[in-house]
C-alpha positions in Angstrom: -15.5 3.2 -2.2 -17.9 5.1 -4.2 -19.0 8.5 -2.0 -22.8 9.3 -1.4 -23.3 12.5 -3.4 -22.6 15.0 -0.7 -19.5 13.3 1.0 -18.3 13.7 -3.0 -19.3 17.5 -2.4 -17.1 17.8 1.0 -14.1 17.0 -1.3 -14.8 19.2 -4.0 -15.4 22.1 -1.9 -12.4 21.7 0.2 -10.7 21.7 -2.8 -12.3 24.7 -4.0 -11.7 26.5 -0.6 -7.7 25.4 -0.7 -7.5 27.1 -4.2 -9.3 30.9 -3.0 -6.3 30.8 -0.4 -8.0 29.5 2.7 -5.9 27.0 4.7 -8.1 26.0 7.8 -11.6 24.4 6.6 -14.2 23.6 9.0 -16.4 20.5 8.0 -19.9 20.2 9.3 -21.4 17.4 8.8 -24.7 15.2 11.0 -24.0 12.2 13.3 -24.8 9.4 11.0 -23.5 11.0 7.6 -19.8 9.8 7.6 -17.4 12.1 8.2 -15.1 9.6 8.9 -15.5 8.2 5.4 -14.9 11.4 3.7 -12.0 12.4 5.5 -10.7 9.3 4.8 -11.4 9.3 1.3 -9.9 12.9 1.7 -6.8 12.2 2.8 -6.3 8.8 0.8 -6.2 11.6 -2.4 -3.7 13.5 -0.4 -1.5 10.7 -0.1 -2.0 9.6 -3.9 -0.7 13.0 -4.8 2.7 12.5 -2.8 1.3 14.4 0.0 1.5 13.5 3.8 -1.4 13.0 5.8 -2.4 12.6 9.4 -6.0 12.5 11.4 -6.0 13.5 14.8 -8.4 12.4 17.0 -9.0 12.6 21.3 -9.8 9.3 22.1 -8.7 5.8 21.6 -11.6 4.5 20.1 -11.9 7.0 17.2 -8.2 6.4 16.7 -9.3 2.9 16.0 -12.2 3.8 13.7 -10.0 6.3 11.5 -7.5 3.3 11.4 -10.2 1.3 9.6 -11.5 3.5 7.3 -8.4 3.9 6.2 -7.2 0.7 5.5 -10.5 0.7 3.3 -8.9 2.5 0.9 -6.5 0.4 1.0 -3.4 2.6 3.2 -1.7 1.4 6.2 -1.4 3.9 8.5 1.5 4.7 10.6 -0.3 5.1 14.6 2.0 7.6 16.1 2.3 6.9 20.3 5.1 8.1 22.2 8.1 9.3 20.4 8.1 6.4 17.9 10.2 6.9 15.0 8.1 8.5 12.3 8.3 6.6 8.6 7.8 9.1 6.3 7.9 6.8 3.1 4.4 5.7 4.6 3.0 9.1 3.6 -0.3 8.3 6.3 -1.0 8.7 10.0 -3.2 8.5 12.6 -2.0 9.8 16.4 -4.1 11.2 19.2 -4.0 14.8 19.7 -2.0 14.6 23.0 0.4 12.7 21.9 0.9 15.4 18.9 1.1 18.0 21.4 3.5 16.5 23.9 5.7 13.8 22.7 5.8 14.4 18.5 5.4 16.9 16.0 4.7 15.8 12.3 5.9 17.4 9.0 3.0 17.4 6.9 0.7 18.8 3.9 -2.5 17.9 5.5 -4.0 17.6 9.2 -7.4 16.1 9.9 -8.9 17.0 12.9 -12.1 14.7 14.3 -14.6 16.3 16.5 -12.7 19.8 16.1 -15.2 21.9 17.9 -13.7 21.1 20.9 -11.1 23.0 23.0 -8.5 20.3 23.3 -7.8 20.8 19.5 -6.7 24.7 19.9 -3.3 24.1 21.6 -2.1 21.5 18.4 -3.4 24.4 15.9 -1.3 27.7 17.5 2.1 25.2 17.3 4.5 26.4 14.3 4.6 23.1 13.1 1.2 23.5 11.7 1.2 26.8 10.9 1.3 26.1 7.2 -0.4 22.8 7.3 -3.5 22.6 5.2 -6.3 21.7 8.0 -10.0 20.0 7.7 -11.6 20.5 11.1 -15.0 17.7 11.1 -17.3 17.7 13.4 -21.1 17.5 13.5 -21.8 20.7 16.0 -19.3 23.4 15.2 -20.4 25.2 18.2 -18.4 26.9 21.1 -19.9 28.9 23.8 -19.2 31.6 26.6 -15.1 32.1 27.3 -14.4 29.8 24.5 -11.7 30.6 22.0 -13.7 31.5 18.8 -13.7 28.4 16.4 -12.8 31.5 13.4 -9.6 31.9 15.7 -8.6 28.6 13.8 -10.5 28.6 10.6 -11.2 30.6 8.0 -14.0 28.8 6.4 -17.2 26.3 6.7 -18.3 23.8 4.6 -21.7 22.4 5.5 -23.0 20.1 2.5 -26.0 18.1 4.1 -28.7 18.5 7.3 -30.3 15.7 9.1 -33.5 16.6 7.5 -32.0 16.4 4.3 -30.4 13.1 5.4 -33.5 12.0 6.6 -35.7 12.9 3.8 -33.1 10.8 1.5 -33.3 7.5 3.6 -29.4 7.7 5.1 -31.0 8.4 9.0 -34.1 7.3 10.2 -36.4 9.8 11.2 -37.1 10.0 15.5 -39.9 9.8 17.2 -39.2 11.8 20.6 -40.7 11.6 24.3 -40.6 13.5 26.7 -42.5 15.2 30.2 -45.2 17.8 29.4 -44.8 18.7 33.1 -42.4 18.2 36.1 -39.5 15.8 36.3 -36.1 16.6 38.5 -36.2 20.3 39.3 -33.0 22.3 37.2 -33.6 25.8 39.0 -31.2 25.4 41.5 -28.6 23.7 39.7 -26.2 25.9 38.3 -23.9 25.9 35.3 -20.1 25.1 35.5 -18.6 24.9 32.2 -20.9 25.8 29.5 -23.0 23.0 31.1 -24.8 21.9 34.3 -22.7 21.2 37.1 -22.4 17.2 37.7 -22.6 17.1 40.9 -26.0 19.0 41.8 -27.4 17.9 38.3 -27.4 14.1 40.3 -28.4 15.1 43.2 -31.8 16.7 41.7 -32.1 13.5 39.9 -31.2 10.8 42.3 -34.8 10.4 43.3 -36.5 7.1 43.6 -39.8 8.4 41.7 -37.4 9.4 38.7 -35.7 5.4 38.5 -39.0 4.7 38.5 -39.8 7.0 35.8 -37.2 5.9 33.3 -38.3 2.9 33.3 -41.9 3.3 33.1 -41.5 5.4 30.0 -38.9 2.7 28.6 -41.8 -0.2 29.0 -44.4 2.0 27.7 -42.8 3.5 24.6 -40.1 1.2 23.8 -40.4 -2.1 25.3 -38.3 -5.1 24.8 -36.2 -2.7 22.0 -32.4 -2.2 22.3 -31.8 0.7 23.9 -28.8 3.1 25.1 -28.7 4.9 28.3 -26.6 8.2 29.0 -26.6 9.2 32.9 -25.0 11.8 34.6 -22.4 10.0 36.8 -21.4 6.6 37.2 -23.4 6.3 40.2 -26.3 7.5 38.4 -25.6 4.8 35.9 -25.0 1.9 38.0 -28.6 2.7 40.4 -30.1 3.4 36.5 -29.1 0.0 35.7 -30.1 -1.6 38.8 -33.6 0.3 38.2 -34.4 -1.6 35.3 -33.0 -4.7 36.6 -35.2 -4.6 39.3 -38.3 -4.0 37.3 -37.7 -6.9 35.2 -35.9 -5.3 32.1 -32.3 -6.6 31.2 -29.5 -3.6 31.7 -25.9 -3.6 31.4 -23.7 -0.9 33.3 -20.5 0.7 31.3 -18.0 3.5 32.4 -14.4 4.4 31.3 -12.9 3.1 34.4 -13.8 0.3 33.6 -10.8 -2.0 31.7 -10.8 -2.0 27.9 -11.7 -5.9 27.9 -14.7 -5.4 30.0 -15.8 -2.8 28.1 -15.7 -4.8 24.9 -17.2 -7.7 26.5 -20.4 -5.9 27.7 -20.9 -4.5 24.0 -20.3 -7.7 22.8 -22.8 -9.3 24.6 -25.4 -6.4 24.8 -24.9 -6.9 20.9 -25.6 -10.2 20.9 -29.0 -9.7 22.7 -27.7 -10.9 26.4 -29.4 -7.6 27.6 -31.6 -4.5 26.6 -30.4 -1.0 27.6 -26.7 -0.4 27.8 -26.4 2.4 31.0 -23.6 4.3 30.6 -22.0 7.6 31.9 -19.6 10.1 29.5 -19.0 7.2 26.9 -20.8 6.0 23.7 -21.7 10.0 22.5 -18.6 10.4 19.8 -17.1 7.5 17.5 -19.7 4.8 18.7 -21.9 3.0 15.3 -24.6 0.9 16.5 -27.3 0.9 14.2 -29.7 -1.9 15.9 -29.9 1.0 18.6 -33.5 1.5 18.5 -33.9 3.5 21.6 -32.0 6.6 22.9 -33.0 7.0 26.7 -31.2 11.1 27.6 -31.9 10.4 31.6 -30.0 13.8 32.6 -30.4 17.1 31.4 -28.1 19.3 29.5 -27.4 22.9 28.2 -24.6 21.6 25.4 -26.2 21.4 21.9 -23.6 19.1 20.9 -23.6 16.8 23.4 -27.8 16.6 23.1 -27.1 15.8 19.4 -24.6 13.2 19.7 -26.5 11.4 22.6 -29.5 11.6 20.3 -27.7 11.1 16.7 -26.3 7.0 17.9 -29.9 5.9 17.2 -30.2 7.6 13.9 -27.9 5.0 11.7 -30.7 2.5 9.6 -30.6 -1.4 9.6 -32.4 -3.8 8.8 -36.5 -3.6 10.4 -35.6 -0.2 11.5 -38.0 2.7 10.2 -37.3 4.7 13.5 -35.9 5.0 16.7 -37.4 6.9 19.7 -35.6 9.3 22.1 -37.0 8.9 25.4 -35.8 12.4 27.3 -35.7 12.4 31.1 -34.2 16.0 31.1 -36.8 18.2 29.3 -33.8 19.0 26.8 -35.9 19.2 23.6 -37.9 22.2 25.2 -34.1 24.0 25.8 -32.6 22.7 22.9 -35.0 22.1 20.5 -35.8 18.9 18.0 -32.9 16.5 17.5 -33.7 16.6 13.3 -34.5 20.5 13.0 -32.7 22.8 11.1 -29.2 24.7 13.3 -28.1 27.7 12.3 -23.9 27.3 12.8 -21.3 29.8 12.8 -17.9 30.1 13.4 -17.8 33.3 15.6 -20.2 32.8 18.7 -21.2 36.0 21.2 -19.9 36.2 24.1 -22.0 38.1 26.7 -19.5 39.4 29.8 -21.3 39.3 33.3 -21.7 43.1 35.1 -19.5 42.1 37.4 -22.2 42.4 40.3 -22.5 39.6 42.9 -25.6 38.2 43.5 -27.0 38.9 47.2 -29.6 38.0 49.6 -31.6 39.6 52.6 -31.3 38.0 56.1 -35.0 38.3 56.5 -36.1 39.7 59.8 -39.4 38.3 59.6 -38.5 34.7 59.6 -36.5 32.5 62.7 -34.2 30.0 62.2 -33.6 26.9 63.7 -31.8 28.6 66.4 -34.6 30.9 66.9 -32.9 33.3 65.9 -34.2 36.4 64.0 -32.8 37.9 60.5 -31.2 41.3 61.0 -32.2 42.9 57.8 -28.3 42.7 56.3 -27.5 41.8 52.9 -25.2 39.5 52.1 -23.9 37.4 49.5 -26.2 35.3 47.6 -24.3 31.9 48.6 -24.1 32.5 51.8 -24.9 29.8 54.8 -25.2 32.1 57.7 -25.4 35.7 58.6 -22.0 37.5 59.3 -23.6 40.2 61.3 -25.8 38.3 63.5 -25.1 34.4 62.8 -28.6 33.8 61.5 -28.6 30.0 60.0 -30.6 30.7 56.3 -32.8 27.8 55.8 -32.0 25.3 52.8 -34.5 25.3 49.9 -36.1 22.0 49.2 -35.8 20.9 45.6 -39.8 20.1 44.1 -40.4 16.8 42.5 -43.3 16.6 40.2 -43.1 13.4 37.9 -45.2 15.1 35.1 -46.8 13.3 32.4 -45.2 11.8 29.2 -46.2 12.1 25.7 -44.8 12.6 22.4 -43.3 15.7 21.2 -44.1 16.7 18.1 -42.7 19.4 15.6 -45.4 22.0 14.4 -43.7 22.6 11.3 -44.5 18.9 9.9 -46.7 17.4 12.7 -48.8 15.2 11.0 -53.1 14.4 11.4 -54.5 12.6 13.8 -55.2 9.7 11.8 -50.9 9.2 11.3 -50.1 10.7 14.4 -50.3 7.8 16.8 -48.9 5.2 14.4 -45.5 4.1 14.1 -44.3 3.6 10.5 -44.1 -0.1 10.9 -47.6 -0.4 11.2 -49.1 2.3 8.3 -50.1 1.3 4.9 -48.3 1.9 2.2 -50.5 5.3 1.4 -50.3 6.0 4.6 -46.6 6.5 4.6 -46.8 7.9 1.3 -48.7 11.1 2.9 -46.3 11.0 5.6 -43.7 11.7 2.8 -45.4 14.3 1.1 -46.1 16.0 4.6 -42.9 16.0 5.3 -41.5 16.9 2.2 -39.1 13.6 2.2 -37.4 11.9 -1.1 -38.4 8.7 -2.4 -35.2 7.0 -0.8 -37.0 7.6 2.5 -40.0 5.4 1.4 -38.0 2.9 -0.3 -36.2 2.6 3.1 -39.4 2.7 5.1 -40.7 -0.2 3.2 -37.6 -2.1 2.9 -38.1 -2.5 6.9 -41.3 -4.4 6.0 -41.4 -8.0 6.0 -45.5 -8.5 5.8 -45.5 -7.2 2.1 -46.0 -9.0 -0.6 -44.5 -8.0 -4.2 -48.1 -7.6 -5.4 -48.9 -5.2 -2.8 -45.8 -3.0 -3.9 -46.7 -3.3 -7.4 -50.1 -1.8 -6.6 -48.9 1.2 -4.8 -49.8 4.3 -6.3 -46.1 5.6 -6.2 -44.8 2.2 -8.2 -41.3 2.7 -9.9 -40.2 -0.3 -11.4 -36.4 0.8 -10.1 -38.1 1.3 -7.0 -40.1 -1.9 -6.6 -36.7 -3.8 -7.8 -34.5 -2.3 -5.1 -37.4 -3.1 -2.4 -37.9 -6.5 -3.3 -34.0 -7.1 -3.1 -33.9 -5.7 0.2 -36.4 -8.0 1.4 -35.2 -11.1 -1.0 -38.7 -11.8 -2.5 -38.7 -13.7 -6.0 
């Protein structure tokens, strides 16, 4: 497989990084770029040169997608489960990280870890096995937070070779057109953080409002109706009533969890592929290892404080196909005003601050000038923050009603490159030619990103290409392959 130009650049400076003496490379690469290509290709070289090679993954599924990109360069893995006898004439292997970690410990030259900013990786990297093991840690979000081991605990170095702008601006992602409420929605105030994220369980309960089903699927009908669409909830709960939301109101939607069995999983992608239904609901699944490119839609109907996981939810409609110019992300959780744009530039770094508390507890007043249900008066006493009742003088504190406001939605647009009014309200698929040519230059995108946006475009005629101002005759060729015009 021939490598786009900066998967080629991965390699090279990996290599480059191996010879100054570092052993432990972090690759960071966008959702949508292939990392799983390049690693492949990586460790196919490995393997070439004599060496051994294994990818390590934490999930099933991306087990299964390393498999196959493998086999693309024509290896043939060994999958490692249990304590399977290892064949080391086979050079090549693919295990999860558990099973690495419990059952079986490798003897090899190079370790590839997928999705390595997360913690489950750390525990596999301090065993002496790997101590001398060269190491390529991918992942799109080298990010850790809070009391999280430091990711330059593990690696020595970063390789970052291509943005989503970039990738954007050369036509391998489509660009995305993002929604979301200028005002209200479910109230976060209370909810607090467990984890480096908001707790689950309040996080539902601010959402599990009839007003905010609603609301999902008003904006769904209004900014992306009839398109394929993917749905990431908070629980499966939350899913299922998500599901049953959309149902109700007319729009085709599928339900999908992991305790669900592996066949029924399959079988509801199949057929969501095949067009049986719309919007694919689904709770802690799809957001790593899942390539859909018809995904058209990105509906984030909870709210988080992870900038990974709110570019991984966001990233699965980013992949082109065929009619595709764009996708939408439809926010429910006013994420893109705590997290920022999905496409903008991200500062990364492999040592993260870590702010330690004061140690003081947060505390209350029983307030003396207000009766509880009991009619009972506060006694002035102050007392910690969570609690229910008074210790001194067993006055009930009143529970805090959560505010609903269902605010208005809109589109967000970035500052930096927001566009006039006279593009503003368009989608691509309906501007002129010119008219996406300014977008381009507004922008600041590559010709690949025009020659993608028109090869979406069935309603143009060769003549029509041929009189753009921008005409290439490379250009016009590719396009009318793309769209098989004599």
């Amino acid at each position: 497989m021939k490598l786009r130009p900066y998967q080629q650049e991965s390699k090279d400076l990996s290599r480059q990084l191996y010879r100054e003496g570092h052993r432990r490379v972090m690759l960071c690469k966008p959702t949508g770029s292939g990392k799983t290509v390049t690693f492949a290709s990586i460790a196919s070289d490995a393997v070439a040169m004599g060496s051994r090679a294994a990818i390590v993954v934490d999930r099933k599924e991306l087990l299964e997608q390393a498999v196959e990109k493998l086999k693309m360069y024509g290896l043939n893995p060994q999958i490692i489960r249990g304590k399977n006898r290892v064949n080391y004439q086979n050079k090549c292997f693919v295990a999860t990280v558990q099973t690495l970690i419990n059952r079986q410990q490798l003897d090899l030259n190079l370790l590839i870890i997928d999705e390595a900013h997360k913690q489950t990786f750390d525990k596999l990297l301090a065993l002496d096995a790997y101590k001398r093991t060269f190491v390529i840690g991918a992942t799109a979000t080298p990010m850790r937070t809070g009391r999280m081991k430091q990711l330059s605990d593990n690696y020595t170095a970063m390789i970052e070779p291509v943005t989503i702008s970039e990738l954007i601006a050369d036509g391998f992602l489509v660009p995305a057109i993002t929604f979301a409420a200028k005002s209200g929605g479910a109230d976060m105030s209370d909810v607090k953080t467990k984890l480096g994220d908001f707790e689950k369980k309040a996080m539902f309960d601010a959402f599990n409002k009839a007003p905010l089903y609603a609301g999902v699927v008003e904006q769904y009908k209004k900014f992306s109706y009839n398109e394929r669409a993917i749905c990431f909830n908070i629980n499966v709960e939350h899913s299922k009533k998500t599901a049953q939301a959309f149902e109700a109101a007319g729009v085709s939607a599928r339900h999908c969890d992991g305790s669900m069995t592996e066949k029924e999983r399959a079988m509801t992608l199949k057929e969501w592929r095949m067009g049986l239904f719309l919007v694919l609901c689904n709770c802690d699944l799809f957001t790593t290892g899942f390539d859909e490119p018809t995904i058209r839609t990105v509906i984030v109907n909870r709210a988080t404080q992870s900038v990974p996981l709110w570019l991984q939810m966001c990233g699965r409609g980013s992949r082109p196909s065929e009619g595709k110019g764009e996708f939408n992300i439809i926010d429910m959780g006013a994420n893109i005003y705590r997290l920022g744009f999905w496409e903008q530039e991200r500062k990364y770094n492999l040592t993260h601050e870590y702010k330690k508390s004061k140690g003081e507890a947060p505390v209350k007043e029983c307030d003396p000038t207000v009766g509880d249900v009991n009619g009972l008066t506060g006694c002035g006493a102050v007392v910690p923050a969570s609690s229910t009742a008074c210790k001194h003088c067993g006055f009930v504190f009143p529970i805090k009603k959560k505010k609903l406001i269902v605010g208005d939605f809109g589109q967000v647009t970035n500052d930096t490159n927001a566009l006039p009014e006279h593009l503003a309200n368009k989608k691509y698929k309906s501007m002129s030619l010119s008219d996406l040519d300014e977008v381009r230059q507004i922008r600041k995108y590559n010709l690949g990103w025009l020659v993608r946006q028109v090869a979406t475009r069935s309603d143009l005629s060769l003549e029509q290409l041929q009189e753009f101002k921008g005409y290439k005759k490379s250009w016009v060729e590719v396009t009318k392959k793309r769209l098989g015009l004599n």
